[in-house]
C-alpha positions as CSV (number, residue, x, y, z in Angstrom):
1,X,-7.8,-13.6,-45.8
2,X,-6.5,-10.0,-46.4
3,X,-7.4,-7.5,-43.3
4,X,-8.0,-3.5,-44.3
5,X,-6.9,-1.0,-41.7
6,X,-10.9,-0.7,-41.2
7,X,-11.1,-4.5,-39.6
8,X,-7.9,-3.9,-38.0
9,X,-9.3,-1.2,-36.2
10,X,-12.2,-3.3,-35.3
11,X,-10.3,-6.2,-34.0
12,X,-8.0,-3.7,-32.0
13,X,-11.1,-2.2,-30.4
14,X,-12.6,-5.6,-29.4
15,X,-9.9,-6.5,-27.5
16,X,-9.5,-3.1,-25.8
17,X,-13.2,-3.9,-25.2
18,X,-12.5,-7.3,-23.5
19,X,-9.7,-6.0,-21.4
20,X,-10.8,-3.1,-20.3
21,X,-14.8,-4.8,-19.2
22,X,-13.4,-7.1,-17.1
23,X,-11.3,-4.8,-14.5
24,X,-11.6,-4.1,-10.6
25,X,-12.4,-0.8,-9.3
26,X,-11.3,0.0,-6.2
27,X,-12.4,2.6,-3.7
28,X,-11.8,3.7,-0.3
29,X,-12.6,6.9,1.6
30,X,-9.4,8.7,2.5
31,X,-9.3,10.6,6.5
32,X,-11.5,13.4,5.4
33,X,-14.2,11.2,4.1
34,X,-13.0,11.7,0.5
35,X,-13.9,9.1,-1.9
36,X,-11.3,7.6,-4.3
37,X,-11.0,5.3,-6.6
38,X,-8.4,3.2,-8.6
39,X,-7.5,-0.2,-10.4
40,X,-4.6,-0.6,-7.3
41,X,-6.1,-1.8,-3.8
42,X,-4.8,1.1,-1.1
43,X,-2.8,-0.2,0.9
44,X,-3.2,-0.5,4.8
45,X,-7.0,0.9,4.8
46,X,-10.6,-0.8,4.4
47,X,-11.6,-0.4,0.8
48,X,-14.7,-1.7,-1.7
49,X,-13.5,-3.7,-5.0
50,X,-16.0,-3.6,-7.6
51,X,-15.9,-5.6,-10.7
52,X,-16.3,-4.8,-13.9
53,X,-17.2,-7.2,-16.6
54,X,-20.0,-5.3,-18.4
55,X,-23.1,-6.2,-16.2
56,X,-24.1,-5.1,-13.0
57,X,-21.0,-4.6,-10.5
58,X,-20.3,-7.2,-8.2
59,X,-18.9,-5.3,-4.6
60,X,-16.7,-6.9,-2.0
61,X,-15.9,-4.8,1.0
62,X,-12.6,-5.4,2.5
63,X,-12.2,-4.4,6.0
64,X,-8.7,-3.3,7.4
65,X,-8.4,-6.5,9.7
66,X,-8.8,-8.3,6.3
67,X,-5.8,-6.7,4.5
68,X,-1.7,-7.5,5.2
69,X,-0.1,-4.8,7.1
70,X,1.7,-2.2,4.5
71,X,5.8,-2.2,4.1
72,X,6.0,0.6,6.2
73,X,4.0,-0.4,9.0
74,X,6.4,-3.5,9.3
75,X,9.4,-1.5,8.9
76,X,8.1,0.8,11.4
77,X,7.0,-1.7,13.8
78,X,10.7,-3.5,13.3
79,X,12.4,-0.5,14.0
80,X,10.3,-0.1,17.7
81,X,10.8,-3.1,18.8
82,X,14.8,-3.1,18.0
83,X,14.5,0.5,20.0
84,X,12.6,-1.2,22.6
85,X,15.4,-4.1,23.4
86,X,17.8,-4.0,25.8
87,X,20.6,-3.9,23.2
88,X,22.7,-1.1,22.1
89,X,21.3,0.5,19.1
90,X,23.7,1.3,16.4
91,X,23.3,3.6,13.1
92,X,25.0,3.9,9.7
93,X,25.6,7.8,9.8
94,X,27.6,7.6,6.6
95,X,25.6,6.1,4.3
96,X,27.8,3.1,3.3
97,X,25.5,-0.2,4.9
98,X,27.1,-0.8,7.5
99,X,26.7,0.5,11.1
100,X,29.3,2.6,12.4
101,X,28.0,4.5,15.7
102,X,26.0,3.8,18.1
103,X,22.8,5.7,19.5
104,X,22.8,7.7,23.3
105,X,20.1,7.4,25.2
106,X,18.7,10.8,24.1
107,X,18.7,10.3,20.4
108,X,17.3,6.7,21.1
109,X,14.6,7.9,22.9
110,X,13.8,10.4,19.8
111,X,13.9,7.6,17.4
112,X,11.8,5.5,19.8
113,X,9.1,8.5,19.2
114,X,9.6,8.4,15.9
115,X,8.9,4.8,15.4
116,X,5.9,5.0,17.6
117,X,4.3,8.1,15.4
118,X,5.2,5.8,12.3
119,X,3.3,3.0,13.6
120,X,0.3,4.8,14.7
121,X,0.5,6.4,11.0
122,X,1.3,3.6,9.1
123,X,-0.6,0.3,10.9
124,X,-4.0,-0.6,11.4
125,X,-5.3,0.4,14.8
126,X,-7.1,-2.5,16.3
């Protein structure tokens, strides 16, 4: 069977065809009610997956208490509760992994805020 760079084209856009029709759309409105949308789930906020195989869209709604908690809320919620222990807190101020002062009361407090703002940013608010 010999192929000409006409068929090839038409087998090429088949299978873009088939790819591309069946594909999930998601969207999710953003703090001031702006509407996105993207073939990536957002993560850490309620969203709508729609999807897309050539007929009528099927729509799931996702609620936030349905979705995992993002990386950064866990790191942020890790980092309050070792700021919250008893324990001394210490830091790596030079970069190389490994900790090598440790944190005064002042600056732990400040990081304690920190952490808190992160998690109110970052995690789902129940």
């Amino acid at each position: 069977m010999r192929f000409t760079s006409r068929s090839c084209l038409l087998l090429l856009a088949l299978g873009l065809c088939g790819v591309a029709s069946a594909a999930n759309v998601y969207t999710w409105k953003d703090a001031n009610g702006v509407t996105h949308s993207s073939d990536q789930p957002p993560p850490g906020r309620a969203y709508e997956t729609r999807r897309m195989d050539g007929s009528a869209p099927e729509v799931e709604t996702v609620s936030q208490a349905d979705e995992a908690p993002s990386p950064q809320c866990l790191s942020a919620r890790r980092n309050l509760s070792v700021l919250s222990s008893a324990g001394a807190v210490q830091q790596d101020s030079d970069g190389d992994g490994k900790p090598d002062r440790t944190l005064g009361d002042d600056e732990r407090a400040a990081q304690k805020e920190l952490a808190e703002a992160a998690v109110k940013a970052y995690c789902k608010q129940a």
